[in-house]
C-alpha positions as CSV (number, residue, x, y, z in Angstrom):
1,X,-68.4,-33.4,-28.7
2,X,-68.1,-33.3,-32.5
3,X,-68.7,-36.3,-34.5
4,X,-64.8,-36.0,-35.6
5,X,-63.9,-35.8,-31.7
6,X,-66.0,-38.7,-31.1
7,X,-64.3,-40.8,-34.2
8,X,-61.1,-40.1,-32.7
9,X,-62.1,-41.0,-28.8
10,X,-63.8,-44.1,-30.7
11,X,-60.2,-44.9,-32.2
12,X,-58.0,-44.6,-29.6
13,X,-60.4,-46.7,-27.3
14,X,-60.6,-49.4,-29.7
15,X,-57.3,-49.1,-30.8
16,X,-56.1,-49.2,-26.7
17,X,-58.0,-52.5,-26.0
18,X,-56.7,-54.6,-30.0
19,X,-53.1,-53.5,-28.3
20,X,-53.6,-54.9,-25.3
21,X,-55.1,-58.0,-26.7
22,X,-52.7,-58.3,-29.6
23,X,-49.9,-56.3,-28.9
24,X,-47.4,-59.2,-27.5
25,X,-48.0,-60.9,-30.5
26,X,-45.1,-61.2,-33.1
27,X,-46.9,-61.0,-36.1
28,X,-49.4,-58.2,-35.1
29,X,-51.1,-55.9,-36.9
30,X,-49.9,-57.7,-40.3
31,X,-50.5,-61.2,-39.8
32,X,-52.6,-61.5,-36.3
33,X,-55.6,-58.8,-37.1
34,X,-58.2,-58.7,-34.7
35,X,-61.0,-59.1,-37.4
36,X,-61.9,-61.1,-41.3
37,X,-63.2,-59.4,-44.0
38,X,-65.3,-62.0,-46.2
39,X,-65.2,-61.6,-50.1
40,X,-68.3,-59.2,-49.8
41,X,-66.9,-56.8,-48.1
42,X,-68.2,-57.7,-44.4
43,X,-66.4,-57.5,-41.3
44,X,-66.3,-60.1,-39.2
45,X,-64.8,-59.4,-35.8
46,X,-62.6,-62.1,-34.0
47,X,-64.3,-63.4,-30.4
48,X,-61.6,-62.2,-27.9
49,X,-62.1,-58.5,-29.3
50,X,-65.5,-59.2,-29.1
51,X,-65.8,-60.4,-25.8
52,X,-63.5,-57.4,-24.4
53,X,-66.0,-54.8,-25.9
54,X,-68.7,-56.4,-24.2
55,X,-67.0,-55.3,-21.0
56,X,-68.8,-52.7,-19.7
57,X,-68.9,-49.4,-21.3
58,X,-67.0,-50.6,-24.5
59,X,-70.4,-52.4,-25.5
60,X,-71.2,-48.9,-27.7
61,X,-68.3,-49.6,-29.4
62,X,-69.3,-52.8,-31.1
63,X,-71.2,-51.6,-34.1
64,X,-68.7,-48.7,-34.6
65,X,-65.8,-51.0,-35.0
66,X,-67.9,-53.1,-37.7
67,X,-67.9,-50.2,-39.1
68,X,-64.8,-48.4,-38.7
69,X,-61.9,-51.1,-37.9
70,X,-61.0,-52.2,-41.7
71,X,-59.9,-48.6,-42.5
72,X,-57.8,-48.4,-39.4
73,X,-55.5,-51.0,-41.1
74,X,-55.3,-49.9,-44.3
């Protein structure tokens, strides 16, 4: 699998699980994101995303969404 391939399995999959934990919510994806940025830059992400990608085979997932999630919602 390319490493664009991959990005994009890596998005939907993370993209998949923030809609089913946010989805229902009325102010998702402007007010409720599943994630903080502090004032350096860093991404912080928010405990029920985190605890859903340490389910199983999500857990490789973690340190891609650090790295990727910001520029999803931009």
């Amino acid at each position: 699998m390319s490493s664009s391939d991959q990005h994009l399995d890596n998005t939907i999959k993370l993209l998949d699980i923030v809609y089913d934990l946010h989805g229902g919510d009325r102010g998702y994806p402007y007010q409720n994101v599943p994630f903080s940025v502090d004032e350096k830059g860093s991404v912080t992400l928010k405990e029920n995303l985190l605890s859903e990608l340490n389910k199983g085979e999500d857990k490789n997932l973690i340190d891609w969404a650090q790295e990727n999630i910001k520029s999803l919602y931009e």
